[in-house]
C-alpha positions as CSV (number, residue, x, y, z in Angstrom):
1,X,26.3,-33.1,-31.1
2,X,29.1,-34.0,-33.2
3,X,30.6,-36.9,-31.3
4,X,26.9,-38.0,-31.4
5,X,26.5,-38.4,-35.3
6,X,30.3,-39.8,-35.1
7,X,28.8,-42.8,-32.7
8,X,25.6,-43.4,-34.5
9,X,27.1,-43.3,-38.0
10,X,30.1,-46.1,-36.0
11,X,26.1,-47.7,-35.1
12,X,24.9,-47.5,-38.3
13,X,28.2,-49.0,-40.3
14,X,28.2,-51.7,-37.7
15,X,24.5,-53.4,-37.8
16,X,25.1,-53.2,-42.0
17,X,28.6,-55.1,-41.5
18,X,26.7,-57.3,-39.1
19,X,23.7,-58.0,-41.1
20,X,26.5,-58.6,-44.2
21,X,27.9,-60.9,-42.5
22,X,24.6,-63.3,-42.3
23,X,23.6,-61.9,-45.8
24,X,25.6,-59.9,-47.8
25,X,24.3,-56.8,-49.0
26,X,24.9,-57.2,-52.9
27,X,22.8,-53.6,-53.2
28,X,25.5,-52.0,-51.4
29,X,27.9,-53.7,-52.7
30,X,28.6,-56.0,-50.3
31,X,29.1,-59.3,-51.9
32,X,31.6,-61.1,-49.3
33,X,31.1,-62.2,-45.2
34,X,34.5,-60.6,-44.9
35,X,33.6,-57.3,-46.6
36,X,30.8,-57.4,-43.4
37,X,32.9,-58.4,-41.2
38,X,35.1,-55.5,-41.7
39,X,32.7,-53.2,-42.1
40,X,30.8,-54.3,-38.4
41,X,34.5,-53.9,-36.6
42,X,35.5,-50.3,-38.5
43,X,31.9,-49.5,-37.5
44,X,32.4,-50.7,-34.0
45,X,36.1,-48.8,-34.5
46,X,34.4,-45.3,-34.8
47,X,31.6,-45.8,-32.0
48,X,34.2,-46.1,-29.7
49,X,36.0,-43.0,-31.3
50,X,32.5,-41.0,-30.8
51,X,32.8,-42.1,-27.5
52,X,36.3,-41.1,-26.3
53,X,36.5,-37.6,-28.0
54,X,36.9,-35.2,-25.0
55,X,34.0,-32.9,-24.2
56,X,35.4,-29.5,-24.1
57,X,34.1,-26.8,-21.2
58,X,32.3,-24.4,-21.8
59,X,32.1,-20.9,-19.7
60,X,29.6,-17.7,-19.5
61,X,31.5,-14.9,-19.6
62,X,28.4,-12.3,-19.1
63,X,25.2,-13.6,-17.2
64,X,22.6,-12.7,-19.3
65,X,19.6,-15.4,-17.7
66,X,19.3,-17.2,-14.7
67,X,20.3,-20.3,-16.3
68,X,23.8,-18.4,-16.1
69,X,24.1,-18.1,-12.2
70,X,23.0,-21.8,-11.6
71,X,25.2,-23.1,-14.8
72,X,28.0,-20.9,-15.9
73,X,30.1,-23.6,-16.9
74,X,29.2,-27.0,-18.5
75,X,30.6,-29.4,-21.0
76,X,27.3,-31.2,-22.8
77,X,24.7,-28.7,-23.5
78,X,21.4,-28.3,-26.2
79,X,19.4,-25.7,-26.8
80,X,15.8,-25.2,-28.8
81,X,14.0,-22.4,-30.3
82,X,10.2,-21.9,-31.1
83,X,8.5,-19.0,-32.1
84,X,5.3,-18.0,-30.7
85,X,2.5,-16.5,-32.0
86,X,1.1,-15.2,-28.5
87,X,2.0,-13.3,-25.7
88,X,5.0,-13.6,-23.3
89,X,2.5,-14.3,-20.7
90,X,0.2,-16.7,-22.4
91,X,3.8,-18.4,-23.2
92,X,4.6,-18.8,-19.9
93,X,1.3,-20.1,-19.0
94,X,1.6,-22.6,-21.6
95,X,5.1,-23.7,-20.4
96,X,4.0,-24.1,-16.7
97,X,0.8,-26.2,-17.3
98,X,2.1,-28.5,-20.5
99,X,1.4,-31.6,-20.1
100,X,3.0,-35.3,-21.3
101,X,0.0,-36.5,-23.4
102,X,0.2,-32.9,-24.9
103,X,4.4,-33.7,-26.1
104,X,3.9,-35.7,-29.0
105,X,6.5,-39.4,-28.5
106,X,6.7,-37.8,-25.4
107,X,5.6,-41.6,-23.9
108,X,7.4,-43.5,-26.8
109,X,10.9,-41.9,-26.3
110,X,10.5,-41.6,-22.6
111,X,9.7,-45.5,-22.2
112,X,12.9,-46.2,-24.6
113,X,14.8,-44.1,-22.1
114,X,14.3,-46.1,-18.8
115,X,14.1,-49.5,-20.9
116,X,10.9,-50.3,-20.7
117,X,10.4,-50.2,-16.5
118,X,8.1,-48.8,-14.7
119,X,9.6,-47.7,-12.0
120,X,8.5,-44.5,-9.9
121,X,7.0,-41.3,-11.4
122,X,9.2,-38.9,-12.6
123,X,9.8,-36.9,-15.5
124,X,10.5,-39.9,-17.5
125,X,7.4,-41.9,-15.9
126,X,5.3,-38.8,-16.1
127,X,1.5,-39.4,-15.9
128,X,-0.5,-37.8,-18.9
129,X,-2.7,-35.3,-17.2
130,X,-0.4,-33.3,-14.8
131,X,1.8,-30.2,-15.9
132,X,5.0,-31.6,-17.1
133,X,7.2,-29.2,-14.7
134,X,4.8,-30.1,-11.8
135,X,6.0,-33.5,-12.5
136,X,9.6,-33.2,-12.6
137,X,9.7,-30.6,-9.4
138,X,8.0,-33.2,-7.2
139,X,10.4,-36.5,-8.1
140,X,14.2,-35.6,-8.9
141,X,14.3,-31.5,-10.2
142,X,14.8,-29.1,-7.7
143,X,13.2,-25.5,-8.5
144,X,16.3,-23.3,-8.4
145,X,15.0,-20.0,-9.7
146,X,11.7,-18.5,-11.4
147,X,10.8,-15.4,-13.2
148,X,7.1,-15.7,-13.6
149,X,6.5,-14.7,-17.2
150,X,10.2,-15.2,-18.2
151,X,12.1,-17.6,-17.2
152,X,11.9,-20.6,-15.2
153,X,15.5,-22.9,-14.6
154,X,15.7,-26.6,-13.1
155,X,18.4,-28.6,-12.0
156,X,19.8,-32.2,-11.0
157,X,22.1,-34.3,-10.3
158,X,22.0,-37.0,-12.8
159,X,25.2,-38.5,-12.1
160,X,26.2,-38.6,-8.1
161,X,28.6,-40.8,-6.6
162,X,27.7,-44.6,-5.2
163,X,25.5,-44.4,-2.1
164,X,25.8,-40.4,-1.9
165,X,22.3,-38.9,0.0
166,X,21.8,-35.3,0.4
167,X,22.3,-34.1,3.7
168,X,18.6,-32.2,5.0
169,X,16.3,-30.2,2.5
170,X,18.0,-29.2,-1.1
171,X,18.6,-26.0,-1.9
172,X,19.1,-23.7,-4.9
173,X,22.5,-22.5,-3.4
174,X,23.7,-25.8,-2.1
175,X,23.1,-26.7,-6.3
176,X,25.1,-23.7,-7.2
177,X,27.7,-24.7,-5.1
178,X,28.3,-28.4,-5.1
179,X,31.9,-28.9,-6.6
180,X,32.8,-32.3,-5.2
181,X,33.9,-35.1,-7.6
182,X,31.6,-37.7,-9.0
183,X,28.7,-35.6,-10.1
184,X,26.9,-34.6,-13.2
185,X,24.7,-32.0,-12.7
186,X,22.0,-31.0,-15.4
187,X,20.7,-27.6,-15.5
188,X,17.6,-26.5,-17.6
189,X,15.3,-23.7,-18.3
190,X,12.3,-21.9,-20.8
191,X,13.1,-18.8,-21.6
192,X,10.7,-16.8,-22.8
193,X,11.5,-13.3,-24.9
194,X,8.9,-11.2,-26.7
195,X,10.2,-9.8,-29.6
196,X,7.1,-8.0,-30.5
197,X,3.2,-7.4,-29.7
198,X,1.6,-11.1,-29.6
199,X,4.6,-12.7,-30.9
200,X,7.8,-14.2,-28.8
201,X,10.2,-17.1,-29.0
202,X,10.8,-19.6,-26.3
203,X,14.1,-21.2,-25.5
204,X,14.8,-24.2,-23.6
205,X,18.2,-24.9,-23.0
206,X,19.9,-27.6,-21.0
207,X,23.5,-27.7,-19.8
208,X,25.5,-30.4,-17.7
209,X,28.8,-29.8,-16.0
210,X,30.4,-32.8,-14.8
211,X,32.8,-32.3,-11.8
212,X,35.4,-34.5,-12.4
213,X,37.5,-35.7,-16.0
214,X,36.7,-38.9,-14.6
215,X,33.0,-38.5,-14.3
216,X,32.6,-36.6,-17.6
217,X,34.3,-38.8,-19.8
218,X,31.5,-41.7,-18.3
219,X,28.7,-39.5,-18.7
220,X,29.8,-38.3,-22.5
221,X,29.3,-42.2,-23.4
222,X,25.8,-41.7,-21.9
223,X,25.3,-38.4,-23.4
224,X,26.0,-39.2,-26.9
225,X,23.4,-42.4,-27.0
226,X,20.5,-40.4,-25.4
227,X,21.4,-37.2,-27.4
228,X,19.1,-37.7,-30.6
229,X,15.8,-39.0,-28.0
230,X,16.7,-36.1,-25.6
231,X,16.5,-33.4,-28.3
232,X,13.5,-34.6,-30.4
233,X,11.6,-34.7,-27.0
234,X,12.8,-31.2,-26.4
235,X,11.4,-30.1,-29.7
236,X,8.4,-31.7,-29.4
237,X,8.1,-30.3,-25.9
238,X,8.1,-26.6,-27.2
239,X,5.7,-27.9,-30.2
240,X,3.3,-28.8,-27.5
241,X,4.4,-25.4,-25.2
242,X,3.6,-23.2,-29.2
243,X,0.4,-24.8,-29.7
244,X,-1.3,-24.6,-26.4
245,X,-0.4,-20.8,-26.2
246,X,-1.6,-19.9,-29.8
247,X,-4.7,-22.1,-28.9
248,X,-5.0,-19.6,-25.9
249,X,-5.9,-22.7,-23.7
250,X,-2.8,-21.7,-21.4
């Protein structure tokens, strides 16, 4: 998160200095072209810092979910909380049959994402109507493990090297396993804990471990861009996940 706000504040100090450059910002004090076009290539300066900070791994030392066995080490990672007023089990319900039209930007964010194409369905192309997991298990997220009424976890490979096909049907073990170089492989779950009569939170966490130094420092430039959009979806996602189980429509 923190190399994120490093390359969106380089972002931010950049399109001023740009715009200062055309038009001098005297409200910010900007009363020179140069004083812009210093500030766009310092702002350009620290994006490319944000960028090029390493991403340090991160290991489980205890397995306390199953998000643990499939992901027990990872170097991008975020995490959100609701709490719900309902039971663990209308929770669960409510994860399972949440749908995109219920994620509020859900569309918006998701369009921004693959740049405005079409392209096949997928969690990102998701049509409005269907359960959001439903979605994502049928297109590129393979099921790896479920605990009805507790915890469900995901995975893919969202980095894999040029022209690479997996070899016969996917597998939750052949996930665990894959070690070769040139992958990023993304690892989420819901989580759902009741912490007392009618009332529980819900976690969904995502975690990516990239298998190479080559491979993560590629994917921590794509990480860090997609890092505010990928965590407001999140927390809209678990909005839509609290209020369909306190509406008991789950």
């Amino acid at each position: 998160m923190f190399a994120s706000l490093i390359v969106y504040l380089g972002l931010i100090v950049a399109g001023v200095g740009a715009v200062s450059v055309l038009v001098p910002l005297a409200f910010l004090g900007i009363r020179r072209r140069r004083t812009g076009l210093l500030l766009a290539a310092g702002g350009v300066l620290v994006v490319l810092v944000g960028f090029v900070l390493p991403a340090r791994e991160a290991r489980v030392r205890h397995s306390a979910t199953l998000l643990d066995d499939f992901a027990p080490t990872y170097q991008f990672h975020e995490i959100h909380t609701a709490r719900v007023r309902a039971s663990s089990a209308q929770a669960y319900r409510a994860i399972r049959s949440v749908t995109a039209d219920e994620i509020a930007l859900f569309r918006a964010l998701t369009w921004i994402r693959r740049l405005g194409r079409p392209g096949p369905e997928s969690i990102v192309n998701a049509p409005g109507k269907r359960p959001i997991l439903d979605v994502a298990m049928k297109s590129s997220f393979l099921l790896l493990a479920e605990q009805p009424g507790r915890e469900i976890v995901l995975g893919t490979a969202v980095v894999a090297p040029r022209g690479w096909r997996p070899r016969g049907v996917p597998t939750p073990e052949g996930f665990r396993t894959l070690r070769a170089p040139g992958f990023a492989m993304a690892t989420m779950n819901f989580h759902v804990k009741e912490t007392a009569p009618g009332l529980c939170t819900v976690v969904t966490e995502t975690r990516v471990h990239a298998t190479d130094a080559a491979t993560c420092r590629s994917f921590a430039v794509y990480w860090r861009i997609i890092y505010p959009g990928s965590a407001l979806i999140r927390h809209m996602w678990l909005r839509a996940v609290k209020r369909r189980a306190e509406d008991k429509r789950a």
